[in-house]
Residue frames as a rotation matrix with the C-alpha (Angstrom) as fourth column:
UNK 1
0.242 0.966 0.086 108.92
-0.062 0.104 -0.993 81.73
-0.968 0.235 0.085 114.97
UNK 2
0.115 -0.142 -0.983 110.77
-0.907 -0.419 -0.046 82.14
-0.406 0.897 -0.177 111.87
UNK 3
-0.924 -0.321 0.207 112.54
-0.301 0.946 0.122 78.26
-0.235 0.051 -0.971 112.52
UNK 4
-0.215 0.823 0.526 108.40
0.252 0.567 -0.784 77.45
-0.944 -0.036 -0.329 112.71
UNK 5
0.568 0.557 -0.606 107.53
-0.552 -0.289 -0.782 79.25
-0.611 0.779 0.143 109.40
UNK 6
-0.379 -0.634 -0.674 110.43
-0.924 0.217 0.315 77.82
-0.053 0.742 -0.668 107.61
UNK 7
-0.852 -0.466 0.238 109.26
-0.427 0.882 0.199 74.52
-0.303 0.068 -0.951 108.22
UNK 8
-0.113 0.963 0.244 105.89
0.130 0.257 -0.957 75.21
-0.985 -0.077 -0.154 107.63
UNK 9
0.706 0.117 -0.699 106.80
-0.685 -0.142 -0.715 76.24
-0.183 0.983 -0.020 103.75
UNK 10
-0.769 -0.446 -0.457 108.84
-0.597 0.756 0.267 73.20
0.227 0.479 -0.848 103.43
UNK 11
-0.626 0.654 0.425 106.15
0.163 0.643 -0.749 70.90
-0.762 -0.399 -0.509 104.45
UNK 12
0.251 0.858 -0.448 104.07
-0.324 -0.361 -0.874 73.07
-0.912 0.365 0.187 102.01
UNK 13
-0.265 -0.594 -0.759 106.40
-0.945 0.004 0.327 72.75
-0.191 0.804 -0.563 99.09
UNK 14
-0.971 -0.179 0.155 105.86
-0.096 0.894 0.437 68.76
-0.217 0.410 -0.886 98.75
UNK 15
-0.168 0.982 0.086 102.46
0.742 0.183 -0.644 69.86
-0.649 -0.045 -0.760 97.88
UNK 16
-0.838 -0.468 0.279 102.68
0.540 -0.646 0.540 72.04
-0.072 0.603 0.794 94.31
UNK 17
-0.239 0.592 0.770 99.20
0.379 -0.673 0.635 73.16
0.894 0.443 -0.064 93.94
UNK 18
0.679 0.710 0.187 98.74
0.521 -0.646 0.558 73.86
0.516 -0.282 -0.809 97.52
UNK 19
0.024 -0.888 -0.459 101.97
0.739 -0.293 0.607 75.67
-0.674 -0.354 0.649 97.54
UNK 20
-0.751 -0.517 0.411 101.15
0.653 -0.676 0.343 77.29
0.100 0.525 0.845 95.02
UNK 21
0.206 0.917 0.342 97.87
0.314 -0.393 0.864 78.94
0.927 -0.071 -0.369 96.34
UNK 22
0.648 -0.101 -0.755 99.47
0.660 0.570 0.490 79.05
0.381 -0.816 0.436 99.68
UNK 23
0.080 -0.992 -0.100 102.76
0.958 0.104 -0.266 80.05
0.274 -0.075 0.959 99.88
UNK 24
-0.425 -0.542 0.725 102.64
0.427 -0.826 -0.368 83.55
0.798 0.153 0.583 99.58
UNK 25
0.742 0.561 0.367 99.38
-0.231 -0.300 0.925 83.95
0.630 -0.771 -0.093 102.22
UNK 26
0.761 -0.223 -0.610 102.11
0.614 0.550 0.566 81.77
0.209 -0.805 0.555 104.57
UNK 27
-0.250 -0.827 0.504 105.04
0.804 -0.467 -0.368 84.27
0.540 0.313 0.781 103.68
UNK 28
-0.372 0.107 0.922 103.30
-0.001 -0.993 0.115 87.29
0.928 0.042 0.370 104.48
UNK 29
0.700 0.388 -0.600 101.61
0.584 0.175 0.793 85.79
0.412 -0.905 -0.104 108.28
UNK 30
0.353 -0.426 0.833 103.08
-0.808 -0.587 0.043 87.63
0.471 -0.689 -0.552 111.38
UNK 31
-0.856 -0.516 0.040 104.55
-0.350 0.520 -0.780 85.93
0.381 -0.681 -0.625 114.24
UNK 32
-0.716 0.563 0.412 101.64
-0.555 -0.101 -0.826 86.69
-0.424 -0.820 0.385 115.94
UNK 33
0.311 0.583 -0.751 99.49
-0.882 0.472 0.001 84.84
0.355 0.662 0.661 113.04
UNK 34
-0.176 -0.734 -0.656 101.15
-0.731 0.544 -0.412 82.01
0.659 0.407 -0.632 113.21
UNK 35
-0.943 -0.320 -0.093 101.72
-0.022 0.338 -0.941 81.41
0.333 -0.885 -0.325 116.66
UNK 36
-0.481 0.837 -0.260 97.64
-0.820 -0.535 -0.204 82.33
-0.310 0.115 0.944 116.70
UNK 37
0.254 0.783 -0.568 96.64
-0.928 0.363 0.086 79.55
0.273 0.505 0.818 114.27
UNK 38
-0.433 -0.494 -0.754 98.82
-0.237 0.870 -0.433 77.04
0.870 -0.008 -0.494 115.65
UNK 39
-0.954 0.181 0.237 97.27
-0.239 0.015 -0.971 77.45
-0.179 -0.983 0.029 119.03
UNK 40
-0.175 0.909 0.379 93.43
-0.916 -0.009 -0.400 77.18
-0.360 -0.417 0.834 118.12
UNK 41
0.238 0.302 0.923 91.46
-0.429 0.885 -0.179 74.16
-0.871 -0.354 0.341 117.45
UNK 42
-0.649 -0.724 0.235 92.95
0.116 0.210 0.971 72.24
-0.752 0.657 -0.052 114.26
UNK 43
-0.069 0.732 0.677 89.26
0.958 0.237 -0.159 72.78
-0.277 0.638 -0.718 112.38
UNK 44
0.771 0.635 0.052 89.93
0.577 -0.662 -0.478 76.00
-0.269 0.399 -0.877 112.33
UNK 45
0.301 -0.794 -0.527 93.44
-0.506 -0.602 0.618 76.58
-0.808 0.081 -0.583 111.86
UNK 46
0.760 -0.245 -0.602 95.33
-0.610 0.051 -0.791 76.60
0.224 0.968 -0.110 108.17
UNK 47
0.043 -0.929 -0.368 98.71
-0.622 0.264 -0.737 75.48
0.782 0.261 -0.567 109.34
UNK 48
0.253 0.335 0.908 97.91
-0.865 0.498 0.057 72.84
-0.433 -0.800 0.416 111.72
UNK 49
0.809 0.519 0.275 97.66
-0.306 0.772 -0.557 70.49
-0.501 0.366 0.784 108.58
UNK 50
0.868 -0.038 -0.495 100.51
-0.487 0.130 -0.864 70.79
0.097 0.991 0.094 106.78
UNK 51
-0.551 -0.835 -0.003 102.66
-0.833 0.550 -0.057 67.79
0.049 -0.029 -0.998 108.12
UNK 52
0.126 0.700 0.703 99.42
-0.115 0.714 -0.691 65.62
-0.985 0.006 0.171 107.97
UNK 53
-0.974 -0.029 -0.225 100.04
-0.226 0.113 0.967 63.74
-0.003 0.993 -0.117 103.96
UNK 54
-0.527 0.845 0.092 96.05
0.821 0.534 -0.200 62.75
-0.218 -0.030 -0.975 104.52
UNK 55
0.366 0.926 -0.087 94.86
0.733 -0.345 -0.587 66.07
-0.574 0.151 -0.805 104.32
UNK 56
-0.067 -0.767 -0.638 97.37
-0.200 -0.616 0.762 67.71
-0.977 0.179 -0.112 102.64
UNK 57
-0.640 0.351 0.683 96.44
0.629 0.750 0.204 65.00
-0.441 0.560 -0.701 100.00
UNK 58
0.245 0.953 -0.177 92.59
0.799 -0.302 -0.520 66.11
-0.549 -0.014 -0.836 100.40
UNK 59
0.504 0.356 -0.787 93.50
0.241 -0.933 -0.267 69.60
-0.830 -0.055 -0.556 99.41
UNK 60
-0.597 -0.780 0.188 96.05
-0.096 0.302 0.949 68.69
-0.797 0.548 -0.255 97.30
UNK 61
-0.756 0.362 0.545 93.22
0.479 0.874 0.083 67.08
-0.446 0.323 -0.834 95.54
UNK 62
0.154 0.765 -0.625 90.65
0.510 -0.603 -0.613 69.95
-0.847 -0.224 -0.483 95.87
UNK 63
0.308 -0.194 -0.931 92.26
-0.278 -0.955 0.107 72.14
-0.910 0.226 -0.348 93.89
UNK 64
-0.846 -0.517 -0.129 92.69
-0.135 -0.027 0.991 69.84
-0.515 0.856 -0.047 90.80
UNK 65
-0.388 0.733 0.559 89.52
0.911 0.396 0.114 68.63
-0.138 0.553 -0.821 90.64
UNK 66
0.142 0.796 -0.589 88.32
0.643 -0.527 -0.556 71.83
-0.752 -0.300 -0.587 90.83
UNK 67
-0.365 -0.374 -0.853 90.63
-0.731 -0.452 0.511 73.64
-0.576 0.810 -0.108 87.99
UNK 68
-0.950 0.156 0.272 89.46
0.292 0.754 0.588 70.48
-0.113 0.638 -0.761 86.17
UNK 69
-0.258 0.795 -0.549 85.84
0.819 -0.121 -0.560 71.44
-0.512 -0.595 -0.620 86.97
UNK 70
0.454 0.427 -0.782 85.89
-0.028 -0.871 -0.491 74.98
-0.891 0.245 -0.383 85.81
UNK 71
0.576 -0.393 0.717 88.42
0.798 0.461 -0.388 74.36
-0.178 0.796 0.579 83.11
UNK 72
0.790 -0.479 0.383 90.93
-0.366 -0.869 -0.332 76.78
0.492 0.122 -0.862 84.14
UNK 73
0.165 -0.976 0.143 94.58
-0.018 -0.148 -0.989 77.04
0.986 0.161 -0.042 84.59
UNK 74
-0.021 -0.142 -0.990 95.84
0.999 0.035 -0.026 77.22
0.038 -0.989 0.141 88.74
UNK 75
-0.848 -0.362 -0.388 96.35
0.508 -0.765 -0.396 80.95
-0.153 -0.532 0.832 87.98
UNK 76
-0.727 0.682 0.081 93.12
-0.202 -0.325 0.924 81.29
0.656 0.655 0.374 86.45
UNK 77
0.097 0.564 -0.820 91.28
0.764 0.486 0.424 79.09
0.638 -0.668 -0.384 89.42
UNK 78
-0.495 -0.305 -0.814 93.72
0.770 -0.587 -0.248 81.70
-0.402 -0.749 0.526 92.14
UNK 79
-0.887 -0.381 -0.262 92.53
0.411 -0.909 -0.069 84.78
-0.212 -0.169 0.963 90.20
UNK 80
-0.412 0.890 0.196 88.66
-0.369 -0.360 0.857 84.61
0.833 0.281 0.477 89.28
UNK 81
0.309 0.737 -0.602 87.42
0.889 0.002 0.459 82.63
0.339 -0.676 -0.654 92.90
UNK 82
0.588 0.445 0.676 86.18
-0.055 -0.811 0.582 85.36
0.807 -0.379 -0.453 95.50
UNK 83
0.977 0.003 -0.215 88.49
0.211 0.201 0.957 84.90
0.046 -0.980 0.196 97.63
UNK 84
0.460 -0.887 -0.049 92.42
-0.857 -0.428 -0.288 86.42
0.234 0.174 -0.956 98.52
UNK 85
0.982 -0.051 -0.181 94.29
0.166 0.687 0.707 83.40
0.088 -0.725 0.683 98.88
UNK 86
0.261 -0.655 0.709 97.25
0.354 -0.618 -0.702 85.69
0.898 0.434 0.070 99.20
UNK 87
-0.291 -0.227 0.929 95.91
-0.672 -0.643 -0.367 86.94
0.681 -0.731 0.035 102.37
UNK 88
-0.980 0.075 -0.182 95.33
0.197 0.394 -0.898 85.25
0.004 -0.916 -0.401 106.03
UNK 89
-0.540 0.808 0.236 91.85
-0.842 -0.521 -0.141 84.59
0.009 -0.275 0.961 106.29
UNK 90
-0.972 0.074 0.222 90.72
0.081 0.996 0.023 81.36
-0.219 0.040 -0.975 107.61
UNK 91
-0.036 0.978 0.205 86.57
-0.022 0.204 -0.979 81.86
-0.999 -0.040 0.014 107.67
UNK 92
0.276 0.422 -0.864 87.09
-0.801 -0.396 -0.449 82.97
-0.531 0.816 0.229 104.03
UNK 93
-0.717 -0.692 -0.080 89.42
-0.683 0.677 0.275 79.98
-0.136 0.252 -0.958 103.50
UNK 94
-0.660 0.628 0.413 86.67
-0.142 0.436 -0.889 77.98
-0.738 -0.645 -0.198 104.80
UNK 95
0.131 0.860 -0.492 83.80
-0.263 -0.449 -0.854 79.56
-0.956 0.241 0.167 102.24
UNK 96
-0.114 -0.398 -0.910 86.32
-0.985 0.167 0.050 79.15
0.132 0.902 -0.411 99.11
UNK 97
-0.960 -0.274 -0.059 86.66
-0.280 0.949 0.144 75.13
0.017 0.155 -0.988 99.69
UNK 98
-0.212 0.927 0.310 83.03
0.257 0.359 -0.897 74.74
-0.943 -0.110 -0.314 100.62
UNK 99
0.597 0.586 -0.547 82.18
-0.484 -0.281 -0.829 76.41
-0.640 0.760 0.116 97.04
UNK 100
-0.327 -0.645 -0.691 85.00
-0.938 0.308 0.156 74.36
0.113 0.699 -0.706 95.16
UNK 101
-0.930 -0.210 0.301 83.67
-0.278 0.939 -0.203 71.12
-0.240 -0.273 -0.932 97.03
UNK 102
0.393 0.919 -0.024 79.52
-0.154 0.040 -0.987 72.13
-0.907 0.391 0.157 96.14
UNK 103
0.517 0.118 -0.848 80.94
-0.847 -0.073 -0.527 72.86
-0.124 0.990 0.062 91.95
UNK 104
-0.570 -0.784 -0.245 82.62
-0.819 0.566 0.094 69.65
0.065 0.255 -0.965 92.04
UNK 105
-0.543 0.686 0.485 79.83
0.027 0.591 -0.806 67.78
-0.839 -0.425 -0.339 93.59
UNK 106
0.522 0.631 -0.574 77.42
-0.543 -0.273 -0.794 69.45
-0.658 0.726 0.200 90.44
UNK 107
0.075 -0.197 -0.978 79.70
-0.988 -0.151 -0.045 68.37
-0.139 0.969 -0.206 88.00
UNK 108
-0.908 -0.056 0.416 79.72
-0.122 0.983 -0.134 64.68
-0.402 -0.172 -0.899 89.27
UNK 109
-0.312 0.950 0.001 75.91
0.366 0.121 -0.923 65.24
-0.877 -0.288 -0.386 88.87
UNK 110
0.027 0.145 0.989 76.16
0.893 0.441 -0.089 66.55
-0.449 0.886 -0.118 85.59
UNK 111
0.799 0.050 -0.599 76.47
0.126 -0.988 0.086 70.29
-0.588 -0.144 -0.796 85.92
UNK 112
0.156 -0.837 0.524 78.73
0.978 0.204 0.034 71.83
-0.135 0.507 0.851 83.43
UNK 113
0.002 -0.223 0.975 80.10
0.448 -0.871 -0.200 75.71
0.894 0.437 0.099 82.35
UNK 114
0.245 -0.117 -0.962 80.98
0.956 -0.137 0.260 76.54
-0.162 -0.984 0.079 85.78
UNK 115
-0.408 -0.633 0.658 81.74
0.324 -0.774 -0.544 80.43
0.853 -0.009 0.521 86.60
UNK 116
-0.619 -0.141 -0.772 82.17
0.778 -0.245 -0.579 82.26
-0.108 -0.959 0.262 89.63
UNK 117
0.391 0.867 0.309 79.49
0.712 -0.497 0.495 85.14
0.583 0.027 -0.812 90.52
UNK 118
-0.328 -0.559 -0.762 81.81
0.895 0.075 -0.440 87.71
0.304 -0.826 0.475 92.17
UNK 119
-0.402 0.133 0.906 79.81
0.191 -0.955 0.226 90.21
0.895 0.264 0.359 92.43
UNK 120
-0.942 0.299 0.150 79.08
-0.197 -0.134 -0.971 91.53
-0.270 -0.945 0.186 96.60
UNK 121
-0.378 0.908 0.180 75.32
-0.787 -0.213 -0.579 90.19
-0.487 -0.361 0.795 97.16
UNK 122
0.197 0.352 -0.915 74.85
-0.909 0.415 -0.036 87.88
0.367 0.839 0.402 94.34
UNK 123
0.872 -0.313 0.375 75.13
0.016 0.785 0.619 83.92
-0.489 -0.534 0.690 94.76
UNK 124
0.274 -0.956 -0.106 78.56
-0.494 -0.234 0.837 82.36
-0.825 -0.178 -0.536 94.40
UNK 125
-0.825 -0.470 0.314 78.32
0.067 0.471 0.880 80.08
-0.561 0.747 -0.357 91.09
UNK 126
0.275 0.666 -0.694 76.40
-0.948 0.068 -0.311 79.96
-0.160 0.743 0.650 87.77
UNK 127
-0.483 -0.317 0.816 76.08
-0.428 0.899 0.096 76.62
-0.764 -0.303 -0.570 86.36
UNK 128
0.012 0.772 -0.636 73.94
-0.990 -0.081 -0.117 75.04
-0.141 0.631 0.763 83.34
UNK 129
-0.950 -0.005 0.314 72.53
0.057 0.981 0.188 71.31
-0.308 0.196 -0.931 82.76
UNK 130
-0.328 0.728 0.603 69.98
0.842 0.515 -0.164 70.36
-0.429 0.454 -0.781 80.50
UNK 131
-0.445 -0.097 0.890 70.25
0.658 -0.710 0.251 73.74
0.608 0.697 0.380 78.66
UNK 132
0.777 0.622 0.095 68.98
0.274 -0.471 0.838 75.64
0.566 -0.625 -0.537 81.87
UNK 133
-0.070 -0.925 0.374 71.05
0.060 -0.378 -0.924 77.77
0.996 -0.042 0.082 83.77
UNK 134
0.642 0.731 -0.232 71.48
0.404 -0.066 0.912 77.68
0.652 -0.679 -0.337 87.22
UNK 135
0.194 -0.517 0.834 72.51
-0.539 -0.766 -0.349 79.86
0.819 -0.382 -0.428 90.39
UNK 136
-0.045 -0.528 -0.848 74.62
0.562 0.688 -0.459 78.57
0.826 -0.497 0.266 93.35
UNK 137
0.423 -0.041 0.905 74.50
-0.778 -0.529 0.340 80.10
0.464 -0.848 -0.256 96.87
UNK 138
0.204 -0.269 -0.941 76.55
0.217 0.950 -0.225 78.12
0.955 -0.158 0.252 99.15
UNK 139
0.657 -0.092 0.749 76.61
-0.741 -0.263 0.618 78.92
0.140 -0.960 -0.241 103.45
UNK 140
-0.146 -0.614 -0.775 79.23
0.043 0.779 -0.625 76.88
0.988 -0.125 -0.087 105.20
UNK 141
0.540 0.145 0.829 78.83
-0.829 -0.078 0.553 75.91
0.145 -0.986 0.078 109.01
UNK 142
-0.237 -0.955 -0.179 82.20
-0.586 0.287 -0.758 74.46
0.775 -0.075 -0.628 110.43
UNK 143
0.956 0.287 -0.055 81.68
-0.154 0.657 0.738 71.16
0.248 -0.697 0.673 112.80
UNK 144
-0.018 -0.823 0.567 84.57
-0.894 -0.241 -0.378 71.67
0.448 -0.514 -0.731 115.23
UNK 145
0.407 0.180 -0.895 85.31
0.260 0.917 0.303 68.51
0.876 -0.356 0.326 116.70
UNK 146
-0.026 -0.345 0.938 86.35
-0.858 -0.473 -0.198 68.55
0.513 -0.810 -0.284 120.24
UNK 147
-0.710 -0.319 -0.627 86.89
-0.046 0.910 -0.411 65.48
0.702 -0.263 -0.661 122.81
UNK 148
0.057 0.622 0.781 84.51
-0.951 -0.204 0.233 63.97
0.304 -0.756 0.580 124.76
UNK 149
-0.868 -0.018 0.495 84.12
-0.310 0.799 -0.515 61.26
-0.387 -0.601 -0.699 127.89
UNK 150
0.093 0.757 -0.647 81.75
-0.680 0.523 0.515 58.16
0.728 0.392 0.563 127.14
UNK 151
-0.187 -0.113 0.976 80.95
-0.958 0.243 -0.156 55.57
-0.219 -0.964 -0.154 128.94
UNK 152
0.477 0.364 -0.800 80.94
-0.753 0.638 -0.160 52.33
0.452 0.679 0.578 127.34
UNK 153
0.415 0.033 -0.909 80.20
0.057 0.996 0.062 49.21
0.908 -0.077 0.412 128.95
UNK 154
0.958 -0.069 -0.277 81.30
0.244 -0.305 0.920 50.88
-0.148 -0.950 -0.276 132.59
UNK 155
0.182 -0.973 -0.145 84.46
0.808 0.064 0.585 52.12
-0.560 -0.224 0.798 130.97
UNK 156
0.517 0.152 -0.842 85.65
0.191 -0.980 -0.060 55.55
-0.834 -0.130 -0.536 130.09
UNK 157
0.025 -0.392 0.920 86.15
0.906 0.398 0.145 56.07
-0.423 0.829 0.365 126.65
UNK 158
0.019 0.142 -0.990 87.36
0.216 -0.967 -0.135 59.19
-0.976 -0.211 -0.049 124.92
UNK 159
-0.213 -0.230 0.950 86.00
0.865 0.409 0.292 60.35
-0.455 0.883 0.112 121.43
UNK 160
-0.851 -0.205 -0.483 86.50
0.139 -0.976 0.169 63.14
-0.506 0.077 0.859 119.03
UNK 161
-0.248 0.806 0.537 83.06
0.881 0.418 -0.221 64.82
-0.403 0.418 -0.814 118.34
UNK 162
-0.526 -0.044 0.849 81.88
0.410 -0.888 0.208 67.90
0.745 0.458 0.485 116.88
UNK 163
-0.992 0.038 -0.117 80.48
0.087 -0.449 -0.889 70.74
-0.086 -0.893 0.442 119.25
UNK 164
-0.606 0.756 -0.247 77.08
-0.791 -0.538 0.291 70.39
0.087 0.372 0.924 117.92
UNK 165
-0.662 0.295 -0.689 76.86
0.315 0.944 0.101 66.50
0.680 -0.151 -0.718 119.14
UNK 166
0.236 0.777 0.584 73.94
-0.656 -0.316 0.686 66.81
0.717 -0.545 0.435 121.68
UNK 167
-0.603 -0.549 0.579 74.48
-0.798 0.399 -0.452 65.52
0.018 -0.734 -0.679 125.24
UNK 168
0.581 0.796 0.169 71.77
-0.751 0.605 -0.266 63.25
-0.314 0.028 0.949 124.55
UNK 169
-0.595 -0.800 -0.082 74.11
-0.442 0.239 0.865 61.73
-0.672 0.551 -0.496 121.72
UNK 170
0.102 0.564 0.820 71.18
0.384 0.738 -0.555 60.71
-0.918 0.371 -0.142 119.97
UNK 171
-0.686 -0.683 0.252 71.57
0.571 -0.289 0.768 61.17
-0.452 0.671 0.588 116.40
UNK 172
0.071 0.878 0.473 68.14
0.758 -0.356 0.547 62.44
0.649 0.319 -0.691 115.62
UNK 173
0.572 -0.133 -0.810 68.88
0.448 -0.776 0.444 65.43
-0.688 -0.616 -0.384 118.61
UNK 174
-0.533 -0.840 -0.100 72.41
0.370 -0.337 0.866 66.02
-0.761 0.424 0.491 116.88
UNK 175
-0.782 -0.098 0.616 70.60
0.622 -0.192 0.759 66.60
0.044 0.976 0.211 113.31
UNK 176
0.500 0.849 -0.173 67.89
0.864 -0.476 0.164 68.91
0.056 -0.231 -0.971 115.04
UNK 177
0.561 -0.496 -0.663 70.68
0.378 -0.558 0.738 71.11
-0.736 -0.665 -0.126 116.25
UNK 178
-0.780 -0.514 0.358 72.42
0.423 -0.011 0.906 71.05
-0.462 0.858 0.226 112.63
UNK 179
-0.198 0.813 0.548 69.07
0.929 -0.023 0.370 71.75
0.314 0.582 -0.750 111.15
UNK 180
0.746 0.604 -0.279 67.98
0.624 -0.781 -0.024 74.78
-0.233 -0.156 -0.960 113.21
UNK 181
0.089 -0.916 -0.391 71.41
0.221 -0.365 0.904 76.33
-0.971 -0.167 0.170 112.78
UNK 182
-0.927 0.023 0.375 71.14
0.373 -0.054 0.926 76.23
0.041 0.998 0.041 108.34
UNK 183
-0.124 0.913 0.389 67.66
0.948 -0.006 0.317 77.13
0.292 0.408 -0.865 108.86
UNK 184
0.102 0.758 -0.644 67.96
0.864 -0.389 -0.321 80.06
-0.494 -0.523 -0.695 111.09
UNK 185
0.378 -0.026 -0.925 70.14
-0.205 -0.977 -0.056 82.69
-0.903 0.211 -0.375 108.89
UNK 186
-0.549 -0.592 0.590 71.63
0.289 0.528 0.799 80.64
-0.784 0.609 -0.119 106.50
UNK 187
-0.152 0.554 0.818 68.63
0.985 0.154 0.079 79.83
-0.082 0.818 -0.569 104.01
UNK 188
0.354 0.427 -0.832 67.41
0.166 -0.904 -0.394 83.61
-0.921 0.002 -0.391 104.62
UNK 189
0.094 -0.784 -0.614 70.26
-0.093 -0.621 0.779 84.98
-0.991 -0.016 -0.132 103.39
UNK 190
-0.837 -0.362 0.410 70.66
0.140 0.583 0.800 82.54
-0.529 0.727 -0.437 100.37
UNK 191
0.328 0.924 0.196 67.17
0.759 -0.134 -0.638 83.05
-0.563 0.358 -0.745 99.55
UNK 192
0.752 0.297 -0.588 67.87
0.156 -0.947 -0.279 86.73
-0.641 0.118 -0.759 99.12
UNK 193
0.092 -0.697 -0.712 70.73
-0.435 -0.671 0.601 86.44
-0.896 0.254 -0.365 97.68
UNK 194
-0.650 0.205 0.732 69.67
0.607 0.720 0.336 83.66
-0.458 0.663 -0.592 94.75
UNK 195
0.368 0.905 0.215 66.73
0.850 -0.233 -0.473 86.37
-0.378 0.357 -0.854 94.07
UNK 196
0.513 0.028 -0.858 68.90
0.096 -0.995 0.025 89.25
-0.853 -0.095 -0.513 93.50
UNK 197
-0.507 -0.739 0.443 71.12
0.181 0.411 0.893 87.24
-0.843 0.533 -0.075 91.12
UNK 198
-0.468 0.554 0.688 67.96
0.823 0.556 0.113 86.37
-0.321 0.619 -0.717 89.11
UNK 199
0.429 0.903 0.014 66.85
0.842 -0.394 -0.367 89.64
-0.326 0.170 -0.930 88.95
UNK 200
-0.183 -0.773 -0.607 70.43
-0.463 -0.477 0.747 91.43
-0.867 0.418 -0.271 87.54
């Protein structure tokens, strides 16, 4: 497992910023980590990706626009988000990119003064445009893809879908199923936690 880790920080290495957010979380994995994330489905596993240059890229990518975004340094970006990226922790992994990919999105849109909100309960970003400040809550709900059999034109055809595709395959099913899922705890939560901000 060690032969596997070694190559998994050389792979990392041809990637500086996400080697340098990385590196040490990969250092410090067990065997059993490892051997753990390599095994589950690649949407949910960290080190799955890094011999893929496409998404290695992507993330590669994440992490400037975002230091570019807040207007902070890589060690500044690693030490004010909410998140250890020091330690093994894919769901949180998960939560950090979904809030780096929402404050990019804003700032395309015109959002500017970006900071992080790290306080337990509160949402996850301030933000201000048009001299008005706003709060950020972001939820994140992972679309595993998984294979599935089709049938097209009397021949069996296999494509990769998320696990939330309805057997129907209709696309208006699929976005019910996406919809009740953000609606049932998601928004709550965010609600509550967008009102406590506002009221600190």
């Amino acid at each position: 497992m060690q032969t596997m880790k070694a190559k998994l920080l050389k792979d990392l290495v041809k990637y500086p910023l996400c080697s340098f957010f990385l590196r040490r979380c990969v250092e410090a994995m067990s065997d059993k980590q490892v051997a753990d994330d390599l095994a589950v489905e690649p949407d949910l596993s960290l080190l799955w990706h890094f011999d893929k240059p496409d998404q290695m890229g992507r993330l590669e990518e994440l992490f400037a626009r975002t230091m570019k975004t807040f207007g902070l340094s890589k060690e500044e970006l690693k030490g004010r988000a909410e998140f250890n990226f020091d330690v093994y922790d894919m769901k949180g992994f998960e939560s950090c990119r979904a809030v780096f990919r929402v404050a990019n999105a804003l700032s395309e849109a015109g959002f500017t003064q970006f900071t992080f909100l790290r306080e337990a309960g509160l949402a996850d970003l301030a933000a201000m445009k048009d001299d008005q400040r706003w709060f950020v809550e972001v939820k994140t709900l992972v679309l595993q893809t998984k294979p599935q059999e089709f049938d097209v034109d009397g021949k069996k055809e296999i494509y990769i879908v998320d696990k939330f595709q309805s057997k129907s395959h209709n696309i208006a099913d699929y976005v019910e199923s996406v919809s009740r899922l953000i609606a049932g705890s998601h928004v709550q939560e965010a609600r509550r936690q967008l009102l406590r901000t506002v009221e600190k």
